[in-house]
TORFILUM-85951 format. One line per field, with one value per residue (C-alpha): residue in one letter; residue number from 1; x, y, z negated. Coordinates in steps of 0.25 Angstrom, whole numbers, padded with zeros to 4 digits. Example, Ala and Ser with C-alpha at 12.3 -4.5 7.8 and 13.67 -1.06 7.14 Angstrom:
<atoms>
code <- A S .
pos <- 1 2 .
xx <- 0049 0055 .
yy <- -0018 -0004 .
zz <- -0031 -0029 .
</atoms>
This chain:
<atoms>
code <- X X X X X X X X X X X X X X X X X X X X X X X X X X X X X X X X X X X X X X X X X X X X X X X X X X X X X X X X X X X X X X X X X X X X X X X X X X X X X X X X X X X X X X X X X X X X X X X X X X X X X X X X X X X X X X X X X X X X X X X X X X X X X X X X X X X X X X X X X X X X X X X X X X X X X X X X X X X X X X X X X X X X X X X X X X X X X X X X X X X X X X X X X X X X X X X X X X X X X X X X X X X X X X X X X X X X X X X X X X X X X X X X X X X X X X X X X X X X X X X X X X X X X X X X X X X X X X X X X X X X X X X X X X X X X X X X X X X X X X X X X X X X X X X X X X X X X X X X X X X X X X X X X X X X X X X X X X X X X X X X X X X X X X X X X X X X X X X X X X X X X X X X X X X X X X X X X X X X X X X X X X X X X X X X X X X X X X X X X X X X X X X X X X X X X X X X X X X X X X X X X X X X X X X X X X X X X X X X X X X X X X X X X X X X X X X X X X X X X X X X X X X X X X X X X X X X X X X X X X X X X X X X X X X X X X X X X X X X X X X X X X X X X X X X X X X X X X X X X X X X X X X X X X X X X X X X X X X X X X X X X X X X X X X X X X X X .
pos <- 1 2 3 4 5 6 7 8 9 10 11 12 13 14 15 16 17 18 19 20 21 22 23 24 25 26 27 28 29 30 31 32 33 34 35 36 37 38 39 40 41 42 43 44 45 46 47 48 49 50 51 52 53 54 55 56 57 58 59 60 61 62 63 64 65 66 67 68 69 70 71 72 73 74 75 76 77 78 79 80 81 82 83 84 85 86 87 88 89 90 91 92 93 94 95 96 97 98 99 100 101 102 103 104 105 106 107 108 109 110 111 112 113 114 115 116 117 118 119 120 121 122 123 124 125 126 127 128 129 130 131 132 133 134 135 136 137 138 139 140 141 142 143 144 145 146 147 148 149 150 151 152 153 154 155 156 157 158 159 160 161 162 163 164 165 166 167 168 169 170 171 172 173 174 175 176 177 178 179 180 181 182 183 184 185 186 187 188 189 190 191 192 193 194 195 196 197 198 199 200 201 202 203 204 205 206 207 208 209 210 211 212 213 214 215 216 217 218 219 220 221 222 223 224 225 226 227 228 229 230 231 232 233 234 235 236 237 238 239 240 241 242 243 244 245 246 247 248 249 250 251 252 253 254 255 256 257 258 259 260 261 262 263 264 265 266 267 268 269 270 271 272 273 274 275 276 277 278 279 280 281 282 283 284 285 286 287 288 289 290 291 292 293 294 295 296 297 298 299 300 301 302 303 304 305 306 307 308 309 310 311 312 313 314 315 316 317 318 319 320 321 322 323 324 325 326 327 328 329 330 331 332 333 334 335 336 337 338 339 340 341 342 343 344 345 346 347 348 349 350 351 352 353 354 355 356 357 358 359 360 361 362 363 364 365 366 367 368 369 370 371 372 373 374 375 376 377 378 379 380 381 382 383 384 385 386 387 388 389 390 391 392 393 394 395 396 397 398 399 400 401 402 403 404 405 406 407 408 409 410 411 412 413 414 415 416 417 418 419 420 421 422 423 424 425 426 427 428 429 430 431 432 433 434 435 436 437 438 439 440 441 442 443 444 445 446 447 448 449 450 451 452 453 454 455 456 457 458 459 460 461 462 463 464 465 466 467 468 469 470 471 472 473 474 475 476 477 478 479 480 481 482 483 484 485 486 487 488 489 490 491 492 493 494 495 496 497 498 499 500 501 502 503 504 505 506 507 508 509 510 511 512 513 514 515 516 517 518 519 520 521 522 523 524 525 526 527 528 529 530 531 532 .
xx <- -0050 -0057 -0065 -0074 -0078 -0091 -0101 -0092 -0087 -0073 -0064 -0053 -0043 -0043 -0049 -0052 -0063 -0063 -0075 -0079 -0090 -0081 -0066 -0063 -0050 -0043 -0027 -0029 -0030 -0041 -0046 -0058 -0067 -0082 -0095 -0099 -0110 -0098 -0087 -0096 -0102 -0088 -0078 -0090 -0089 -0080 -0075 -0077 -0087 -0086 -0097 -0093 -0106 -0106 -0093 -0080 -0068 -0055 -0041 -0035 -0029 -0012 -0003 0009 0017 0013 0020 0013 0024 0022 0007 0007 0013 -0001 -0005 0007 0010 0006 -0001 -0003 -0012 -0024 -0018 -0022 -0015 -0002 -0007 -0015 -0001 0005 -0007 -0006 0010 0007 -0003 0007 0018 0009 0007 0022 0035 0044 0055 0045 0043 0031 0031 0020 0017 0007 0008 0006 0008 0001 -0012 -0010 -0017 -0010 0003 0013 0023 0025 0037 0048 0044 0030 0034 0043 0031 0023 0032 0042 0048 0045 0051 0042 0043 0033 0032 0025 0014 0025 0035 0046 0046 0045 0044 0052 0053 0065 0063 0066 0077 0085 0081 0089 0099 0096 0108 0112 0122 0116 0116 0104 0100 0100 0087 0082 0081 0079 0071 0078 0072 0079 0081 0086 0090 0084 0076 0061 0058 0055 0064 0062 0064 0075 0080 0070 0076 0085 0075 0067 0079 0079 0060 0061 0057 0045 0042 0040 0026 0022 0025 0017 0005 0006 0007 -0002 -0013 -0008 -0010 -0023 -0027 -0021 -0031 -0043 -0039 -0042 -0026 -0019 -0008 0004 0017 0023 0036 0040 0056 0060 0049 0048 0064 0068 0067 0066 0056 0046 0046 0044 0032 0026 0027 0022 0009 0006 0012 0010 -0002 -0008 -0015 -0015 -0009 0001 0014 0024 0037 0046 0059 0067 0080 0086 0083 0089 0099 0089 0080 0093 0098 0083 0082 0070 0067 0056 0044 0049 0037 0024 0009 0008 0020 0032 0045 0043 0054 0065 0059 0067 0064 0068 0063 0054 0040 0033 0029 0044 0047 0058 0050 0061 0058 0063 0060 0059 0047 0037 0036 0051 0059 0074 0068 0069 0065 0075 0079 0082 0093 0104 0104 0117 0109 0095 0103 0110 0096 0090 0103 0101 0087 0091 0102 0089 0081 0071 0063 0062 0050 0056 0048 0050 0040 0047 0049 0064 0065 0057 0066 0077 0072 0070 0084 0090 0079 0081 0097 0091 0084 0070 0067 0057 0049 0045 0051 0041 0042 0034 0027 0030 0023 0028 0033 0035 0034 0048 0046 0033 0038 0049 0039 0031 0042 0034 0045 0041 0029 0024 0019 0009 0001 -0013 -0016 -0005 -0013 -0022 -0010 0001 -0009 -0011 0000 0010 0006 0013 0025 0024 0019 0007 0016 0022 0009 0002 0014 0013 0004 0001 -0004 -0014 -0002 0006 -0003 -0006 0008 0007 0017 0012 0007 0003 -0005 -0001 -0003 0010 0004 0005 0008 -0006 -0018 -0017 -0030 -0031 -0043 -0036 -0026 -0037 -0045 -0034 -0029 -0042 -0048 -0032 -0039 -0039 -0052 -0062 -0056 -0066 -0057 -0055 -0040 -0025 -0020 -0035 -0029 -0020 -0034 -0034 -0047 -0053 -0049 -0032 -0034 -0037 -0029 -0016 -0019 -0023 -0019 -0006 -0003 0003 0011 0023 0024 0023 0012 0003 0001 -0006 -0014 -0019 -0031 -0042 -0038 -0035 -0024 -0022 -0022 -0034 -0033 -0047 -0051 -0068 -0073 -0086 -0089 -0085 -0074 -0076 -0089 -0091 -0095 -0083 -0071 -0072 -0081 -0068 -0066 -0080 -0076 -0071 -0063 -0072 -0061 -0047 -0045 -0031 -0028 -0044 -0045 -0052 -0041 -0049 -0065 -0071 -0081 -0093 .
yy <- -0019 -0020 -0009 -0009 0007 0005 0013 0020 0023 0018 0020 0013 0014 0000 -0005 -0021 -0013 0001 0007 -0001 0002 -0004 -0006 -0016 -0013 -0023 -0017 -0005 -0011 -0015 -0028 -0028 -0019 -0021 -0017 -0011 -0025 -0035 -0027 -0027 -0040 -0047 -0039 -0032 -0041 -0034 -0023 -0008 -0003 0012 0018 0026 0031 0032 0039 0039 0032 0032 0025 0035 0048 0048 0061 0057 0070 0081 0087 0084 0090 0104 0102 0103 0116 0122 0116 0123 0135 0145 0139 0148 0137 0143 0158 0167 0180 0186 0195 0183 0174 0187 0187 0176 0176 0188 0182 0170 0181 0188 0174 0170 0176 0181 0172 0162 0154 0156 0145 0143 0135 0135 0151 0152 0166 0161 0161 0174 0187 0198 0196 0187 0180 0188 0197 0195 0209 0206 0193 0200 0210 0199 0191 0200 0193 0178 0171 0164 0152 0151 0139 0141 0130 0125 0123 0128 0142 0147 0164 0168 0182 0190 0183 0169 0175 0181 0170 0159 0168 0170 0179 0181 0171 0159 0147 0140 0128 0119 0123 0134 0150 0161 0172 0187 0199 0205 0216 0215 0201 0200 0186 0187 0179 0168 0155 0145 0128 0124 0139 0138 0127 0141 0147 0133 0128 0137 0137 0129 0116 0111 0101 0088 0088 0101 0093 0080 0088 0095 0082 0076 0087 0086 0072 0072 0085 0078 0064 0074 0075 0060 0058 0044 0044 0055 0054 0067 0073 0078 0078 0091 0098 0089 0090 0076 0062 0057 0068 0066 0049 0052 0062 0054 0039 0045 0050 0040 0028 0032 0039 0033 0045 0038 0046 0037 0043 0043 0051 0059 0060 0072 0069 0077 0065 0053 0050 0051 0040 0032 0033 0029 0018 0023 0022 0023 0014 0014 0014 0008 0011 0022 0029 0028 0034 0038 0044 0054 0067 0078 0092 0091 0106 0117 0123 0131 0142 0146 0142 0132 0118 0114 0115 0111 0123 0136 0143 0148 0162 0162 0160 0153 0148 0134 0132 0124 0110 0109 0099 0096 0084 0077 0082 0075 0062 0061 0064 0054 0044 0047 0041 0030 0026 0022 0015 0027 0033 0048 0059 0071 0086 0086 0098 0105 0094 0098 0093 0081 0076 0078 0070 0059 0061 0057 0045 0040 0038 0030 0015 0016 0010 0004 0015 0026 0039 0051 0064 0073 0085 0082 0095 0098 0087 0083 0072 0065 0067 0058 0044 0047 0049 0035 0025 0016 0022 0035 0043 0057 0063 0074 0084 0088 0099 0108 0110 0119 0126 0128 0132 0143 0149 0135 0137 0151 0144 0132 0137 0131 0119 0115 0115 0105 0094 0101 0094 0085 0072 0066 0066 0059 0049 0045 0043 0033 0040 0036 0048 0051 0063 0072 0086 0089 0096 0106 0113 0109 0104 0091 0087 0075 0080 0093 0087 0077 0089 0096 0084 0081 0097 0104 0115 0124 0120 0133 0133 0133 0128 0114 0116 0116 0110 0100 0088 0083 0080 0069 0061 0058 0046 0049 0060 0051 0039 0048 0052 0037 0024 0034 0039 0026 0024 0034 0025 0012 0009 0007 -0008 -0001 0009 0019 0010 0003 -0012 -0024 -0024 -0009 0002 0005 0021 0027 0041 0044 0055 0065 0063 0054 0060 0051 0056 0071 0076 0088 0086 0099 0091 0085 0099 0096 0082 0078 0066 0060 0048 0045 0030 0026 0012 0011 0021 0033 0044 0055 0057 0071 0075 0085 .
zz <- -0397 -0384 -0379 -0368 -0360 -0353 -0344 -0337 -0321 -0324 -0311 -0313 -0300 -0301 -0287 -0293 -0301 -0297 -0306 -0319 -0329 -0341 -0345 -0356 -0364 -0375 -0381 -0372 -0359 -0350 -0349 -0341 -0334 -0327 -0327 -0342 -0345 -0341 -0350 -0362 -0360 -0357 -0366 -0376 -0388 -0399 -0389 -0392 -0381 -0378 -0367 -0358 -0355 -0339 -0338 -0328 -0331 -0324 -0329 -0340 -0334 -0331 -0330 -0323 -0328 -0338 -0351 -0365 -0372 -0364 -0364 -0378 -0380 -0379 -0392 -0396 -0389 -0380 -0366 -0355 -0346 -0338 -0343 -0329 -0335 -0337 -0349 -0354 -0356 -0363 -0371 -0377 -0378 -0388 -0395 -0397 -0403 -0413 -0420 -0420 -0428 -0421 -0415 -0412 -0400 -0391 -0381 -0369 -0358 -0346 -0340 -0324 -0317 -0306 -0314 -0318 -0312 -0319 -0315 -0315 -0326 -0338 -0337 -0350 -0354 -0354 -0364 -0372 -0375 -0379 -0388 -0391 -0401 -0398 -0388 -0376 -0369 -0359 -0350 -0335 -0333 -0324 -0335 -0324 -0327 -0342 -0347 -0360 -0366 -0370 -0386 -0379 -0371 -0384 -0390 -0382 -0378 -0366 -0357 -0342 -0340 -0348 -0341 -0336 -0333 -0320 -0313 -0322 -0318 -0327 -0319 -0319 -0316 -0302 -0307 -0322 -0320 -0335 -0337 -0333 -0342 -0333 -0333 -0322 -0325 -0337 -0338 -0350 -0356 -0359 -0369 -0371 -0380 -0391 -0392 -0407 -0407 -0412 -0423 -0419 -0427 -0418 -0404 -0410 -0413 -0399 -0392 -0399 -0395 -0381 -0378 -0384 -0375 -0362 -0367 -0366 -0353 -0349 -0349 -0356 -0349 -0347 -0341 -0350 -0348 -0363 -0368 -0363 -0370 -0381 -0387 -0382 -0378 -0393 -0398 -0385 -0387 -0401 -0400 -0391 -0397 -0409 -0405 -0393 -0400 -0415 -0416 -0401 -0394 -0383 -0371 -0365 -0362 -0352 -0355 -0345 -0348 -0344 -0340 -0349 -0360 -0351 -0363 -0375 -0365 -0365 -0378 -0383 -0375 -0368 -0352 -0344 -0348 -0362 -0371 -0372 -0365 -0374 -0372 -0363 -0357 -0342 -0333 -0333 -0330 -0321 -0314 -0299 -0296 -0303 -0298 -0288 -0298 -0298 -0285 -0293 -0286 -0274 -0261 -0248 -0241 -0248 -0254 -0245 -0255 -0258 -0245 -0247 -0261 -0264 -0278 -0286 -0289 -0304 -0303 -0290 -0284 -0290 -0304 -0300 -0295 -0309 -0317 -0309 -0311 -0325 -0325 -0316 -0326 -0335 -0326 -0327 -0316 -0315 -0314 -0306 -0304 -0292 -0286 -0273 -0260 -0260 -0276 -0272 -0263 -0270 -0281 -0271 -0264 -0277 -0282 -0268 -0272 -0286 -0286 -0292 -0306 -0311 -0314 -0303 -0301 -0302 -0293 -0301 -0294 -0280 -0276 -0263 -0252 -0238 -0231 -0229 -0245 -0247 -0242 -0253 -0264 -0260 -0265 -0275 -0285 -0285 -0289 -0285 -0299 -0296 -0300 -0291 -0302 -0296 -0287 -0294 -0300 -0291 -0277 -0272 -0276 -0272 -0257 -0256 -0261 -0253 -0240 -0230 -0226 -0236 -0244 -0236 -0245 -0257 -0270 -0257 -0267 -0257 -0247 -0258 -0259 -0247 -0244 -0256 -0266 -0278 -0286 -0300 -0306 -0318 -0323 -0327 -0338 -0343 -0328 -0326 -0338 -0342 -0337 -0327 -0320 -0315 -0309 -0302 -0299 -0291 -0284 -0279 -0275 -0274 -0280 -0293 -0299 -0298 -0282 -0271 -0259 -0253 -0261 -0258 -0247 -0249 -0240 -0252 -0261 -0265 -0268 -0283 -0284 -0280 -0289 -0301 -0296 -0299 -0314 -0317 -0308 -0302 -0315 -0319 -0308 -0314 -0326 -0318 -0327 -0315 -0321 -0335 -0333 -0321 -0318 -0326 -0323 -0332 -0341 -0340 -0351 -0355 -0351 -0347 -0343 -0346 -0338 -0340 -0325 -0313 -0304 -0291 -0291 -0291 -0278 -0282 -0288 -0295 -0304 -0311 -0319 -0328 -0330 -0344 -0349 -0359 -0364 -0363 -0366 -0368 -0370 -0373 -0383 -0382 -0384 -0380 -0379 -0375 -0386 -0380 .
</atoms>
């Protein structure tokens, strides 16, 4: 089938024809592009013509790092975005209980005390009060830090001297040296493990609703980090290849692997590139250090509001160098969280003791640098996978933590790019809404949107045109798919994001927040269309 889209502003970061009217598209590729009277008149006879009516194209949308599976937990269970009140989460944590039996897991995601104005994270009494009887498991929107009650503690068994894991804390009080209630990075893995499972048709359905939710958003393409959360390498391929490959929704996939499943990869055969278009296994994922909310991101100097504290580096270096060894053994590149300088480097300390493969190596976050580190970064191997809508989350509150100088190298992605490391833009969803144009919208103003000033630290803008280029043409660097899509050009997938306005040409870029996405097009096929 050949299909022509006509009548439109189609940027297409392809600078032999930068704007076009018309794209024309055969087996999901593009085969031509030109003025809309050429296209139809050359290619018209038996094609599909579809009119875009005047609007703005770009290529489709790309998310170099989010978390479908997590995402979908808020068409599951409890989710706590956008709540700005302590008494507002508890609320609805009650509400929660009255509907369940007792015994029964309440499970939430998304909560941020720095939102709240009535105090800060819930006390375990305060939990206990409101689901006295059900046991909570509460994700911070950072996923490092999660609230249980006392239910959840009995419930695992929880004692004084129970061993925790490498990297994890499980906050006391000073004075009882009781549990808070708060745990801090894999110490949750403690009550996580005995949450039930769900059934396999539960997370298909939820998934299913998720990816359509992040097409709506102008997204066809995601690099997702799932296993952990999903209950494995084999369950995670299998959900996936059956609703991308089987029932074709559309949303290409890239997978993440944690470590963890390095044998399962093995003994299935699978590595990175394994797949098709559609649907393919990525790198090996690993956590390097935590986040600033917690003060668990590693630094090189301390913590400008915690003298003599450093944060803390999940793993040693001996133990990084035999997870990175691990991934090396199959030819697979890895994707690191790497958020304080000091966990950066040594990440790279250890990557600079191992040849490169074929694929590059991601340093995911890369929130706070300096500049011995940024010639390191610019290797053609490696890739700084960023997130500009942090900015609208982690400031002003981050700058307390960092301190004035060490601010000015902090979320610094205009430095980055000038200094020609090779970025791409994700959300890292559901830390931050899935939506594209937020995180283009911080990247461009450094601001919160509703904000009057001239934004945070306002030399690290970055124009329009950078903003998009790192969730499209970038966002296929990761991947090494660079070749296939990113830009509109011959040959390439036929991925195309419509518009309800034209971005390069509003006189504020504040305009972005009332423009909707009007199509997704994946492959050529309208996957998502927005009904007024």
């Amino acid at each position: 089938m050949r299909t022509i889209y006509k009548n439109g502003t189609i940027y297409t970061f392809n600078t032999r024809n930068p704007i076009v009217q018309a794209v024309v598209i055969e087996n999901g590729r593009f085969i031509d592009m030109g003025s809309s009277a050429d296209m139809v008149l050359q290619w018209g006879s038996q094609a599909q013509v579809i009119d875009l009516e005047g609007k703005t194209a770009t290529p489709g949308l790309i998310d170099s790092h989010l978390h479908l599976s997590i995402m979908a937990d808020s068409f599951i269970n409890l989710d706590f975005v956008g709540i700005t009140s302590k008494h507002e989460m508890l609320a609805k944590i009650q509400a929660k209980a009255s509907q369940l039996a007792p015994g029964e897991w309440i499970v939430g995601s998304s909560w941020d005390e720095n939102l709240f104005t009535d105090g800060g994270i819930p006390t375990i009494s305060e939990l206990d009060y409101v689901a006295p009887v059900n046991p909570l498991f509460l994700t911070r929107t950072c996923l490092h830090a999660t609230l249980v009650n006392s239910k959840a503690l009995e419930v695992s068994g929880y004692h004084p001297a129970i061993t925790v894991p490498e990297g994890g804390t499980i906050v006391l009080d000073d004075i009882t040296k009781q549990p808070t209630g708060l745990f801090l990075e894999s110490a949750a893995n403690l009550i996580r493990q005995y949450i039930p499972e769900r059934s396999y048709d539960d997370w298909k359905k939820a998934m299913r609703q998720t990816m359509h939710f992040a097409m709506s958003k102008g997204l066809t393409s995601v690099h997702t980090n799932d296993p952990l959360y999903l209950g494995g390498l084999e369950k995670t391929w299998n959900l996936f290849n059956e609703l991308l490959n089987g029932e074709q929704l559309g949303l290409r996939s890239n997978l993440l692997i944690n470590h963890e499943f390095l044998p399962n990869l093995k003994e299935a055969g699978m590595y990175t590139g394994y797949g098709n278009d559609t649907l393919q296994i990525g790198s090996v994922k690993i956590f390097a250090d935590g986040a600033f909310g917690r003060r668990t991101a590693l630094l090189s100097e301390p913590y400008s509001d915690a003298p003599g504290h450093y944060g803390d580096a999940m793993y040693d270096q001996e133990h990084l160098y035999e997870l990175v060894k691990g991934a090396r053994e199959l030819d697979m590149p890895i994707a690191v969280h790497t958020i304080g300088d000091q966990a950066l480097e040594n990440v790279l300390d250890v990557l600079d003791q191992f040849p490169t493969v074929a694929y590059r190596d991601r340093l995911i976050h890369a929130q706070v640098l300096r500049e011995e580190l940024i010639p390191r970064l610019k290797a053609p191997s490696r890739i700084a996978d960023i997130q500009p809508r942090f900015i609208a989350s982690d400031f002003p509150w981050v700058q307390e933590r960092l301190g004035e100088e060490r601010i000015k190298l902090s979320y610094a992605w205009k430095t980055l790019m000038e200094a020609g490391v090779i970025c791409a833009g994700g959300s890292d969803s559901p830390v931050e809404p899935v939506d594209p144009i937020l995180g283009i919208h911080a990247a461009v103003t450094r601001k919160k949107p509703g904000e009057t000033h001239d934004g945070y630290v306002p030399e690290q803008k970055l124009s329009m045109v950078d903003a998009f280029r790192l969730f499209t043409e970038l966002g296929a660097y990761p991947t090494n798919e660079e070749t296939l899509k990113g830009t509109i050009s011959r040959g390439k997938l036929a991925d195309i994001t419509v518009y309800s306005a034209n971005p390069f040409e509003m006189e504020e870029p504040d305009e972005l927040l009332t423009m909707k996405v009007e199509m997704t097009i994946i492959g050529g096929e309208v996957k998502y269309r927005r009904h007024s």
